[in-house]
DRENTORKOL-3810 file (N, C-alpha, C; in nm, 4 decimals):
REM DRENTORKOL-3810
@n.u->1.1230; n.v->0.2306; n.w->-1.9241; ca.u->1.0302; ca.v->0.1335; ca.w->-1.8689; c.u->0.9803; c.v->0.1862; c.w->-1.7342
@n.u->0.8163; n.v->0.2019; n.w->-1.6898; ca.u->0.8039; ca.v->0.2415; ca.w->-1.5677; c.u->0.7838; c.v->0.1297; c.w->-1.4973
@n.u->0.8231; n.v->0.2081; n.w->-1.3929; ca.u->0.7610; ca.v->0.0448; ca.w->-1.2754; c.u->0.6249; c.v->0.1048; c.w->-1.1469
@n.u->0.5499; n.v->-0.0108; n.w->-1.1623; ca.u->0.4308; ca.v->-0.0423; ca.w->-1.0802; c.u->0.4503; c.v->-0.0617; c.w->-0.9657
@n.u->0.4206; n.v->0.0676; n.w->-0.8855; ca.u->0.3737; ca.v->-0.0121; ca.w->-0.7303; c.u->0.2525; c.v->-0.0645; c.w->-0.6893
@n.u->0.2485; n.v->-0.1110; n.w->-0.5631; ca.u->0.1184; ca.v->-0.1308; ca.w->-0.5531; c.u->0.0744; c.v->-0.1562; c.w->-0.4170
@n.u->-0.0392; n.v->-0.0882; n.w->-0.4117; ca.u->-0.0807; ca.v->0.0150; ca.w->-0.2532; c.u->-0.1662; c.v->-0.0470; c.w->-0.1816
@n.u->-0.2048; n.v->-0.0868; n.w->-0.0882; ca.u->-0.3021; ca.v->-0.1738; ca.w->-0.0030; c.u->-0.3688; c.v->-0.0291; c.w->0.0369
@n.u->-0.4910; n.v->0.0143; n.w->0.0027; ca.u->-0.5901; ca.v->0.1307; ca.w->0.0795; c.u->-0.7126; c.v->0.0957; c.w->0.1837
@n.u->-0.6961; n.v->0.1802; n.w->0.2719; ca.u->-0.8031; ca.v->0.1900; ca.w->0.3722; c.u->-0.8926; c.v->0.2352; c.w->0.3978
@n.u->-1.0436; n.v->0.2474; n.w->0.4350; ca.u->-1.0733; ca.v->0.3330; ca.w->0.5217; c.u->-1.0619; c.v->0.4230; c.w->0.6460
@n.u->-0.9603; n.v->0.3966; n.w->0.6802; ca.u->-0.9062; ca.v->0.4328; ca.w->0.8502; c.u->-0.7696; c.v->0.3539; c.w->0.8223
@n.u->-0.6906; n.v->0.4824; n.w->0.9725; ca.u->-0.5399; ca.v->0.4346; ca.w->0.9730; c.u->-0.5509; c.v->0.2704; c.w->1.0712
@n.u->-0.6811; n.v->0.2365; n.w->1.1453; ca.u->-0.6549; ca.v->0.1295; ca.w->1.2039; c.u->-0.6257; c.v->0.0016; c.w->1.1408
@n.u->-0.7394; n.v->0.0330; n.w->1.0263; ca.u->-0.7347; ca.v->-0.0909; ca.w->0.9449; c.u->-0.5891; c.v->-0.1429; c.w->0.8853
@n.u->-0.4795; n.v->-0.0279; n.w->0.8760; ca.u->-0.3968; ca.v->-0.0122; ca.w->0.8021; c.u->-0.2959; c.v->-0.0388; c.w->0.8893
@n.u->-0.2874; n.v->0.0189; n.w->1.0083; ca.u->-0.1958; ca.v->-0.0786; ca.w->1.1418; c.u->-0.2557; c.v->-0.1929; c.w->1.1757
@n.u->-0.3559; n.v->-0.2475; n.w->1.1640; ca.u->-0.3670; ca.v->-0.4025; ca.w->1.2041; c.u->-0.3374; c.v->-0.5088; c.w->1.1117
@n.u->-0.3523; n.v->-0.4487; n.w->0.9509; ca.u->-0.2844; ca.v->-0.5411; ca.w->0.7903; c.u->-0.0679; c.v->-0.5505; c.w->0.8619
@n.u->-0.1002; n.v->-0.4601; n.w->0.8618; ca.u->0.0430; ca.v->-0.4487; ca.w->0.8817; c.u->0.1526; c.v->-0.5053; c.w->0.9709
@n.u->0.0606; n.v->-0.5113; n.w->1.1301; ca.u->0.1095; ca.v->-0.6251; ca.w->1.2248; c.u->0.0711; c.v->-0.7500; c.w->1.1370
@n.u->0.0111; n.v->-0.7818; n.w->1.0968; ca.u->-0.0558; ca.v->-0.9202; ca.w->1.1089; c.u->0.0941; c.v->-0.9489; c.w->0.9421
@n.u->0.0873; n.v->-0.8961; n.w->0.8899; ca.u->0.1539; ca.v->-0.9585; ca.w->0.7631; c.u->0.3416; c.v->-0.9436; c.w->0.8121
@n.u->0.3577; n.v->-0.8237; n.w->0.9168; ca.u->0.4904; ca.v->-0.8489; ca.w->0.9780; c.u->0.5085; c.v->-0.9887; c.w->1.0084
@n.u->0.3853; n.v->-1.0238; n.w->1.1209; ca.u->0.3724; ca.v->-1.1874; ca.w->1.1858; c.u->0.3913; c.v->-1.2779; c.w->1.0770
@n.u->0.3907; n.v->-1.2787; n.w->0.9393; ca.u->0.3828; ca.v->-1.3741; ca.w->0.8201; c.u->0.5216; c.v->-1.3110; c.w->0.7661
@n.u->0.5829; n.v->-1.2595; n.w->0.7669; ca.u->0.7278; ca.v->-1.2796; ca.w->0.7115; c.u->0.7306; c.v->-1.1339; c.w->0.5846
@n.u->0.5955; n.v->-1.0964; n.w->0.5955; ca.u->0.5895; ca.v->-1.0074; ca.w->0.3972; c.u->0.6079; c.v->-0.8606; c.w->0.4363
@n.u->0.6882; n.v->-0.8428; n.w->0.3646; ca.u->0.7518; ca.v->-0.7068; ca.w->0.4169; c.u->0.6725; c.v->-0.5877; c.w->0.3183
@n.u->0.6229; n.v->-0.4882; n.w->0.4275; ca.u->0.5938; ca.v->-0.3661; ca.w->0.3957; c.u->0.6281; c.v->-0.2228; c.w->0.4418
@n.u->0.5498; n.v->-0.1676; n.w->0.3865; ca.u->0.6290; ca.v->-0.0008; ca.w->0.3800; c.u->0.4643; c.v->0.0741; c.w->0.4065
@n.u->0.4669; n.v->0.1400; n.w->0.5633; ca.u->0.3452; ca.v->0.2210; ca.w->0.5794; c.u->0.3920; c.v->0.3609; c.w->0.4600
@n.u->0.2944; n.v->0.4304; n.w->0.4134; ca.u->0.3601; ca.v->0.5138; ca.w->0.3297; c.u->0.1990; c.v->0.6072; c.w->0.2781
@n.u->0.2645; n.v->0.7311; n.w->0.2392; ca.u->0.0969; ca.v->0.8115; ca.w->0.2428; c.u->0.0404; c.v->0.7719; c.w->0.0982
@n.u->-0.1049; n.v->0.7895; n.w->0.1123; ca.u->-0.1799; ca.v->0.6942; ca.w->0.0145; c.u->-0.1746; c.v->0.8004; c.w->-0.1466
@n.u->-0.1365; n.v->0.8012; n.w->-0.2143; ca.u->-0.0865; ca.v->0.8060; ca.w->-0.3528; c.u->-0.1976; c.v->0.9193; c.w->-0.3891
@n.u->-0.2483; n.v->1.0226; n.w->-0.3967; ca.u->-0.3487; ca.v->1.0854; ca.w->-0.5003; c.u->-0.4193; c.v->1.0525; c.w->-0.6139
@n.u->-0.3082; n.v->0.9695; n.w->-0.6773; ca.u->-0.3681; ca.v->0.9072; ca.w->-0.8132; c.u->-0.4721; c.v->0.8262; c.w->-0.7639
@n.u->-0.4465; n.v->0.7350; n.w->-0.6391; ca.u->-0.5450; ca.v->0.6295; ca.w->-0.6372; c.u->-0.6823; c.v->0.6370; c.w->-0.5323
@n.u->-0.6693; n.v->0.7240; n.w->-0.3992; ca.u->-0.7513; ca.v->0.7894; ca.w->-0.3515; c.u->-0.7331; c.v->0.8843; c.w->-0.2654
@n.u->-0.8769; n.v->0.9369; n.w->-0.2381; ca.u->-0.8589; ca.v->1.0743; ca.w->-0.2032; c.u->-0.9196; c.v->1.0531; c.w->-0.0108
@n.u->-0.9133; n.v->0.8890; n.w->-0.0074; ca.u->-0.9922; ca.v->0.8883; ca.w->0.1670; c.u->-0.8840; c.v->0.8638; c.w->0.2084
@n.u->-0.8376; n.v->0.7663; n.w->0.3411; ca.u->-0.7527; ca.v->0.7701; ca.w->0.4221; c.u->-0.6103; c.v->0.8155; c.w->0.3869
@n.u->-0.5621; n.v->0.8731; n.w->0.4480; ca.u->-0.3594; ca.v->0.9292; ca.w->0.3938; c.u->-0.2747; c.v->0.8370; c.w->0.4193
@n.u->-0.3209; n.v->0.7042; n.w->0.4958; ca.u->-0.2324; ca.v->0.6066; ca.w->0.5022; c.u->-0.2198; c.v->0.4537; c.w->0.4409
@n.u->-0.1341; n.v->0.4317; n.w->0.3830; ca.u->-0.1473; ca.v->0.2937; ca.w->0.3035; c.u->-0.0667; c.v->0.1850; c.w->0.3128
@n.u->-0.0302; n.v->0.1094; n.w->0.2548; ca.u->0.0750; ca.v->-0.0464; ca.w->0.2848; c.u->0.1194; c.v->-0.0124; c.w->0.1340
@n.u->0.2275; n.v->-0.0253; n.w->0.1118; ca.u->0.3198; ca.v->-0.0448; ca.w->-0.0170; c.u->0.3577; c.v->-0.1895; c.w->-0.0027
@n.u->0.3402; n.v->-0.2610; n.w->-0.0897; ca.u->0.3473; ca.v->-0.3877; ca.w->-0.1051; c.u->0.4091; c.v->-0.4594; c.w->-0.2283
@n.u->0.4695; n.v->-0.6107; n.w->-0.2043; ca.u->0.5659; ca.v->-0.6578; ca.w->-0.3714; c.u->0.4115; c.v->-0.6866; c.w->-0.4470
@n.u->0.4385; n.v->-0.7001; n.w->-0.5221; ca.u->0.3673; ca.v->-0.7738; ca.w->-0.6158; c.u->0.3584; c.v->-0.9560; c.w->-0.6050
@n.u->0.4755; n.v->-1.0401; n.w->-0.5904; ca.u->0.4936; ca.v->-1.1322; ca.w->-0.5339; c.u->0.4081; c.v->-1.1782; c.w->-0.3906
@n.u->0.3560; n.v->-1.0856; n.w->-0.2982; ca.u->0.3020; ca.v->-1.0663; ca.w->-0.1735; c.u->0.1107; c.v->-1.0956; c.w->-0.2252
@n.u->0.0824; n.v->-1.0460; n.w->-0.3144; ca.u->-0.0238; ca.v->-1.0139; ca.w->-0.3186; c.u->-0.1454; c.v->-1.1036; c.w->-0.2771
@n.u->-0.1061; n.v->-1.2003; n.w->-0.3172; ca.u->-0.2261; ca.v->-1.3595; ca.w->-0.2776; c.u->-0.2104; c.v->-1.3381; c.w->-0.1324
@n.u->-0.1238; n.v->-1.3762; n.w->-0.0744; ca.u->-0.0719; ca.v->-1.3705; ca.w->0.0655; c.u->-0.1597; c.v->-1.2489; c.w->0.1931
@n.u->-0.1156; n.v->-1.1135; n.w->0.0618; ca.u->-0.2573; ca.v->-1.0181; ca.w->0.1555; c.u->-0.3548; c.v->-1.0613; c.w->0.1213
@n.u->-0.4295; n.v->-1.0970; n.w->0.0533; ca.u->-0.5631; ca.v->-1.0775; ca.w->0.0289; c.u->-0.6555; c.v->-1.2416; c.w->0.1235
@n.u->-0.5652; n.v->-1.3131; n.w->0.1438; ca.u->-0.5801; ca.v->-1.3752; ca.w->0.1914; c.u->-0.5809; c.v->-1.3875; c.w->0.3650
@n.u->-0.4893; n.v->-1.3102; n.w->0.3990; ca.u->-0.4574; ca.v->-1.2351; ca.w->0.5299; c.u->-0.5966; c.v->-1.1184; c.w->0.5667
@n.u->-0.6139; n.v->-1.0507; n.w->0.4601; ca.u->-0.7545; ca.v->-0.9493; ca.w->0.4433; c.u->-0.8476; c.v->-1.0738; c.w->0.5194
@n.u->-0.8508; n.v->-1.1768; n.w->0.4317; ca.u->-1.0337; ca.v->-1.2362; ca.w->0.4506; c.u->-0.9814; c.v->-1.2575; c.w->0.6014
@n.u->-0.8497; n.v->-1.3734; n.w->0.6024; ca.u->-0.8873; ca.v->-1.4420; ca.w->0.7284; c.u->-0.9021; c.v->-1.3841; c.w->0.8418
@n.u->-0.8383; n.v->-1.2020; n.w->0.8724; ca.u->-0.8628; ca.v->-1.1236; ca.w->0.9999; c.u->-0.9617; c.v->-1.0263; c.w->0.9780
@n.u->-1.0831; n.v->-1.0431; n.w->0.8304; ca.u->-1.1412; ca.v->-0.9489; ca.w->0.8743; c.u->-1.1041; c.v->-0.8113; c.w->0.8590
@n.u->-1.0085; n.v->-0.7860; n.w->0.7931; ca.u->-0.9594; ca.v->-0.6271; ca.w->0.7645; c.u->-1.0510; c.v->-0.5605; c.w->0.6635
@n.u->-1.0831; n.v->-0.4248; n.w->0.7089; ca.u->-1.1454; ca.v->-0.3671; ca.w->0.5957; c.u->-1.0324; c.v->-0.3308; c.w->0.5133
@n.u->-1.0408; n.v->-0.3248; n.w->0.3062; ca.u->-0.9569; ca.v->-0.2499; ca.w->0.2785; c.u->-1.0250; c.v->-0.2063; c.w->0.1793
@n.u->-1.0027; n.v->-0.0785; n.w->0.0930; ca.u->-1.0857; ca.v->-0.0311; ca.w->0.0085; c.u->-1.0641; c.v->-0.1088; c.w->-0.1659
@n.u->-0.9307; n.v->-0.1259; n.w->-0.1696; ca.u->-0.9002; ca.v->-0.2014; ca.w->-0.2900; c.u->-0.7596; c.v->-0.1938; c.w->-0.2956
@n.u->-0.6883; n.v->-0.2920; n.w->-0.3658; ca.u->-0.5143; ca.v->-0.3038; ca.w->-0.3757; c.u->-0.4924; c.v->-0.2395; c.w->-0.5161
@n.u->-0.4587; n.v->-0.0640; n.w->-0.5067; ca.u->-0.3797; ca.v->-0.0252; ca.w->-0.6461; c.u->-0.2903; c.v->-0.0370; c.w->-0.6926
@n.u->-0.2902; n.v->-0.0387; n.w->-0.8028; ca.u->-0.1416; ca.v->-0.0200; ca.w->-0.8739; c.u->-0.1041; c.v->0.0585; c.w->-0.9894
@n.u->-0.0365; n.v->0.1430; n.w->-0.9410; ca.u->0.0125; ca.v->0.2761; ca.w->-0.9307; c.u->0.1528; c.v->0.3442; c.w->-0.9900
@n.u->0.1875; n.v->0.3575; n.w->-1.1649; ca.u->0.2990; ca.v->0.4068; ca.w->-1.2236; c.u->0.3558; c.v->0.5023; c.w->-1.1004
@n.u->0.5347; n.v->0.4387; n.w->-1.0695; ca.u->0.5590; ca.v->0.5076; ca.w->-0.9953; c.u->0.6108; c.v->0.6848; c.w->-1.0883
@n.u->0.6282; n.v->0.7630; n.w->-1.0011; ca.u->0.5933; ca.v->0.8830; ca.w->-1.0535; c.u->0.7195; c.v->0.9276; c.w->-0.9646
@n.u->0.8302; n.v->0.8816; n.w->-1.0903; ca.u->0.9825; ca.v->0.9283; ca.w->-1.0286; c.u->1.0374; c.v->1.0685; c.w->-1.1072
@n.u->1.0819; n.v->1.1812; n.w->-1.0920; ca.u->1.0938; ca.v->1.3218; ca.w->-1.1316; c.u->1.2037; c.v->1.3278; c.w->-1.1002
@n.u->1.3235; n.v->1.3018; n.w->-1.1672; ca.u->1.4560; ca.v->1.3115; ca.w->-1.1367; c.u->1.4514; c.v->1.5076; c.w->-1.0846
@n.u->1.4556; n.v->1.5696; n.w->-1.1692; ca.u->1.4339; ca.v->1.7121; ca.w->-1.1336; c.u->1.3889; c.v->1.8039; c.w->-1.0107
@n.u->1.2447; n.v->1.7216; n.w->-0.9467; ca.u->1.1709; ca.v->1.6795; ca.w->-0.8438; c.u->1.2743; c.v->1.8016; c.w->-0.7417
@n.u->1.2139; n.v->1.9177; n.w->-0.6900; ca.u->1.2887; ca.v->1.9975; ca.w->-0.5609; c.u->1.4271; c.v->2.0310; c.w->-0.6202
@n.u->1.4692; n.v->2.0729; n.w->-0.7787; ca.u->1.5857; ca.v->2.1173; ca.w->-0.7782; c.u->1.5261; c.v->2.2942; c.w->-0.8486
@n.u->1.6019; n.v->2.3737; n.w->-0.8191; ca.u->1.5789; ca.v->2.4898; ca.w->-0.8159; c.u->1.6262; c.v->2.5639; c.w->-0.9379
@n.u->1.7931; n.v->2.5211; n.w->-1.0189; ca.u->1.8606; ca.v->2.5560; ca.w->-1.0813; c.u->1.8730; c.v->2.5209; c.w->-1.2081
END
């Protein structure tokens, strides 16, 4: 079974530190984290976010005005093997 993350993207790292204070201030816990390849190729920085959270950002988006490019979601892409040599 894979599991889905799912990425809050930006245009700019500001946009992406000001989602991030503002949803600390609301209790919803995130993870700054570099923005996935699969999903785009502009800013390197993103918000990893629950799924449970999601109304909560997007709602947080309108009311401060944050730019964001779109919320992906993204088969995580786990490689047990991943950096072993032998």
């Amino acid at each position: 079974m894979s599991e889905i993350q799912h990425y809050v993207l930006f245009p700019n790292h500001d946009n992406a530190m000001r989602l991030n204070r503002e949803l600390k201030a609301l209790g919803v816990k995130t993870v700054i984290a570099p923005t996935p390849r699969a999903a785009s190729k502009c800013c390197g920085v993103s918000l990893l976010v629950r799924k449970e959270d999601l109304e909560t950002i997007k709602a947080c988006v309108k009311e401060h005005g944050i730019e964001i490019l779109k919320i992906a979601d993204i088969e995580r892409d786990v490689n047990p093997k991943r950096d072993r040599y032998c």
